[in-house]
C-alpha positions in Angstrom: 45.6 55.5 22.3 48.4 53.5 21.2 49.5 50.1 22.0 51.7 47.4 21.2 50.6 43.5 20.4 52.8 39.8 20.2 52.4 36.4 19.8 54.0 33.3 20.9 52.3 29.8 18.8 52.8 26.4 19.9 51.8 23.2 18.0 51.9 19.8 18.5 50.6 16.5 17.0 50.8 13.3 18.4 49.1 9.6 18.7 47.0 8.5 22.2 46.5 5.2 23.1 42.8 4.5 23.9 43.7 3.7 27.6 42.2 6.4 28.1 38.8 5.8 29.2 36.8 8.5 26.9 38.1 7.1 23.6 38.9 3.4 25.1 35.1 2.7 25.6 34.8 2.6 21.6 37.7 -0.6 21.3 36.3 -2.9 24.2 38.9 -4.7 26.5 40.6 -6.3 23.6 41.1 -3.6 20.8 44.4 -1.6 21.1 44.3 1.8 18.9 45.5 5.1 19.0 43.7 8.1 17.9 44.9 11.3 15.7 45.1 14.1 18.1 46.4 17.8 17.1 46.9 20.5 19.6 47.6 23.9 19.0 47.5 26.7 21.0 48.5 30.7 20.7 49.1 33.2 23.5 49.0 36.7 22.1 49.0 40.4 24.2 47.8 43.8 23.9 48.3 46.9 25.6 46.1 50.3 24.5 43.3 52.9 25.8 39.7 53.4 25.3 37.4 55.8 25.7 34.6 54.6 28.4 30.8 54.5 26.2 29.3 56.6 29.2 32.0 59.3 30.7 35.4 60.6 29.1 37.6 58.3 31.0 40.2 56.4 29.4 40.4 52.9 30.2 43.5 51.2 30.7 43.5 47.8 29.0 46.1 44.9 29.2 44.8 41.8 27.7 46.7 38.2 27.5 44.8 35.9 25.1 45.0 32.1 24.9 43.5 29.8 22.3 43.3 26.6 22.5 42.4 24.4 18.9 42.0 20.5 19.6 41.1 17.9 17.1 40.4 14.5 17.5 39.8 12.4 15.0 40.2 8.3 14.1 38.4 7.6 17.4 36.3 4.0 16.3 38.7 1.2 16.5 38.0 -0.2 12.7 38.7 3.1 11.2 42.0 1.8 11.1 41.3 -0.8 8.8 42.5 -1.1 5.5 39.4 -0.5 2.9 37.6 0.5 6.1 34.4 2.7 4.1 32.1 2.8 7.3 31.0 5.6 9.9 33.9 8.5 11.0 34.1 9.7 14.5 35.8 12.9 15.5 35.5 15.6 18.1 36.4 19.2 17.6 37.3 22.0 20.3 37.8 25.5 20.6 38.5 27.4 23.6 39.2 31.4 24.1 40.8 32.6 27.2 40.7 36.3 27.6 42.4 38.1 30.8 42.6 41.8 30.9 45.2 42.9 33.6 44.7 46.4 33.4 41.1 46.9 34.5 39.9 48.5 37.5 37.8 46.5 39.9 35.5 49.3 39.6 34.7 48.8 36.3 32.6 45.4 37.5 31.2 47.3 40.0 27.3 48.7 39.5 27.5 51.1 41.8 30.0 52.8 40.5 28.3 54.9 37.6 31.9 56.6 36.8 33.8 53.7 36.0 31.7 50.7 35.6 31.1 49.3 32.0 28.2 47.0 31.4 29.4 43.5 30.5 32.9 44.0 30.7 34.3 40.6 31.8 38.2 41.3 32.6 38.4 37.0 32.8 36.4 35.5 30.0 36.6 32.3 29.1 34.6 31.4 25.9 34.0 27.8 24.5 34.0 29.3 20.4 32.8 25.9 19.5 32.7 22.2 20.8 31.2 19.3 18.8 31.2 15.3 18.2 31.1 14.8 14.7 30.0 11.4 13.0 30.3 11.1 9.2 29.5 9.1 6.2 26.3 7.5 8.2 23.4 5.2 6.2 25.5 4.3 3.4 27.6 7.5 3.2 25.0 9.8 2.9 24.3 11.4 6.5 26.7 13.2 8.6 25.5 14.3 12.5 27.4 16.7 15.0 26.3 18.0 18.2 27.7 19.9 21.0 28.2 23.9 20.6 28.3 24.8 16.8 28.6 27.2 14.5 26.5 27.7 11.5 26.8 30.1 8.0 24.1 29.6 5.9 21.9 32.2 3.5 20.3 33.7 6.8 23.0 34.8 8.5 25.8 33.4 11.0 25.5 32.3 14.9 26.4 29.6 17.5 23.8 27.3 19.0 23.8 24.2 21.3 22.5 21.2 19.9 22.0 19.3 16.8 22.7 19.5 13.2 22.2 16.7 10.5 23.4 17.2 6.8 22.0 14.9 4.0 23.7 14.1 0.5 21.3 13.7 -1.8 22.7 12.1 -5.1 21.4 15.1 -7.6 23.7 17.6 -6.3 21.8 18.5 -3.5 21.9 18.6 0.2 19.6 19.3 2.9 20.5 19.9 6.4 18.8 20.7 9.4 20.0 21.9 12.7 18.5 23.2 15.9 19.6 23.9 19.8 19.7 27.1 22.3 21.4 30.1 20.5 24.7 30.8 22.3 24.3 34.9 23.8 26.8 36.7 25.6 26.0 36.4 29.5 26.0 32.7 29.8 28.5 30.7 30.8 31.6 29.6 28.6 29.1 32.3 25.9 30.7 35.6 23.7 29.0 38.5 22.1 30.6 37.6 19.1 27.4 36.9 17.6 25.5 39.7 18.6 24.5 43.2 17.8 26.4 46.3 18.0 25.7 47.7 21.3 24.0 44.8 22.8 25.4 44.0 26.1 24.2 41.1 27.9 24.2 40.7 31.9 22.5 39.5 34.8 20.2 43.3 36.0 20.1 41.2 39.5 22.4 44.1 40.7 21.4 47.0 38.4 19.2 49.8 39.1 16.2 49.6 37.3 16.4 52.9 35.8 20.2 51.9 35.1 22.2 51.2 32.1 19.2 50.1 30.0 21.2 49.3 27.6 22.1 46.2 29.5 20.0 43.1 29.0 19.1 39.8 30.8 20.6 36.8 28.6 17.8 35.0 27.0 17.1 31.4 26.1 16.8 31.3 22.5 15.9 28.2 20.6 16.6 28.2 17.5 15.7 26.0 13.9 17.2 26.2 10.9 17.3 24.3 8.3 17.4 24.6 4.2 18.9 23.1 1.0 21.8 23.7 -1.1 23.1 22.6 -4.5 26.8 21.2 -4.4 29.1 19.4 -6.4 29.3 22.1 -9.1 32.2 24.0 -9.5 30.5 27.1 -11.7 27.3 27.3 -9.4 26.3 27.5 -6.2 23.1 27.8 -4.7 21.4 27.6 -1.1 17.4 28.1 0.3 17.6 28.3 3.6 15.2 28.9 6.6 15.6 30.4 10.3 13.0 30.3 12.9 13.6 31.2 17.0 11.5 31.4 19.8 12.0 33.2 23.7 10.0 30.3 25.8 7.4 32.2 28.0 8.0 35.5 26.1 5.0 36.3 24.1 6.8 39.9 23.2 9.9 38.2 22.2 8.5 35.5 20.0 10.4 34.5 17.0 12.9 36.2 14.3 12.9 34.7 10.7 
């Protein structure tokens, strides 16, 4: 039960021309820019034990972990203008790769009820969150994102894909809005990082009915939220704040608040 752990960090920052054709389809033919791009990336690895949930088998792990931050922002042409007051574009990413070397192949294995461990990926790659961002729209006051994001509010935390809108009222208020399918470990490019304790999500395509119960199909969960909070005061804060979600074609399943 022991282990030892490192980490190597790498960062960079640097200016890209909009030749390239995501970011040059902003400028037109004529307009010559460069965006603000920063990469940084960290490789860390572990080596330890753990007990298995269902037998007394230790399980060897040996885990090489890559993540990957990117950021960039300045991509409209007449951001670069001096006194320039209008709309901000930016895109955000941030990607988790995690390998574990020391697994058994028999631990992906359902028919193996000694060693296998349901929803153990050893090669899991997990998109932690991916957005556009556009700021300061309708005279300042509106700011969209969409893509995969992550959202804190009075109700709790979670990941979603879709759409989020935040409003600046000018009484030191702001109401935002946001809704999408909640991100749940067993998707693609998905984590359990958002879910409960001893929930494990996975196809049962190859399980046993009577097998592993614990293990559940992935749902589709979409999800609304939405609410209001005060800002702008340094000595008070204050947030109302709403959360409804809904299981299509699930009657059982229907909504959480």
């Amino acid at each position: 039960m022991g282990g030892a752990s490192g980490w190597v960090g790498v960062k960079g920052r640097w200016a890209v021309a909009t030749a390239i054709a995501a970011l040059a389809a902003f400028g037109g033919p004529e307009a010559s820019h460069a965006a603000d791009v920063t990469l940084e990336s960290t490789t860390s690895s572990q080596t330890y034990q753990v007990r298995s949930a269902s037998t007394d088998l230790f399980l060897k792990r040996r885990r090489l972990t890559e993540r990957l931050h990117l950021r960039v922002t300045r991509i409209l042409p007449s951001e670069e203008e001096a006194g320039y007051r209008g709309p901000r574009m930016s895109f955000t990413l941030l990607m988790r790769v995690d390998a574990d070397f020391g697994a058994r192949d028999l631990e992906t294995d359902p028919s193996s009820e000694m060693w296998f461990v349901p929803g153990f990926d050893p090669y899991a790659v997990d998109l932690m969150t991916g957005y556009f961002s556009i700021e300061d729209l309708l005279w300042r006051t509106t700011d969209l994102r969409f893509g995969r994001l992550i959202h804190l509010d009075a109700t709790g935390f979670g990941a979603m894909d879709g759409l989020s809108i935040r409003v600046r009222l000018p009484w030191y208020v702001d109401l935002w809005a946001a809704s999408g399918v909640e991100v749940v470990a067993g998707n693609p490019l998905s984590s359990g990082a958002f879910e409960v304790d001893g929930v494990f999500r996975q196809s049962r395509d190859d399980l046993a009915p009577e097998s592993h119960p614990e293990a559940e199909d992935p749902p589709t969960r979409v999800v609304v939220r939405g609410g209001a909070s005060l800002t702008g005061i340094d000595w008070l804060r204050a947030e109302v704040a709403y959360r409804h979600g809904i299981v299509p074609g699930d009657s059982s399943r229907t909504s959480f608040q």
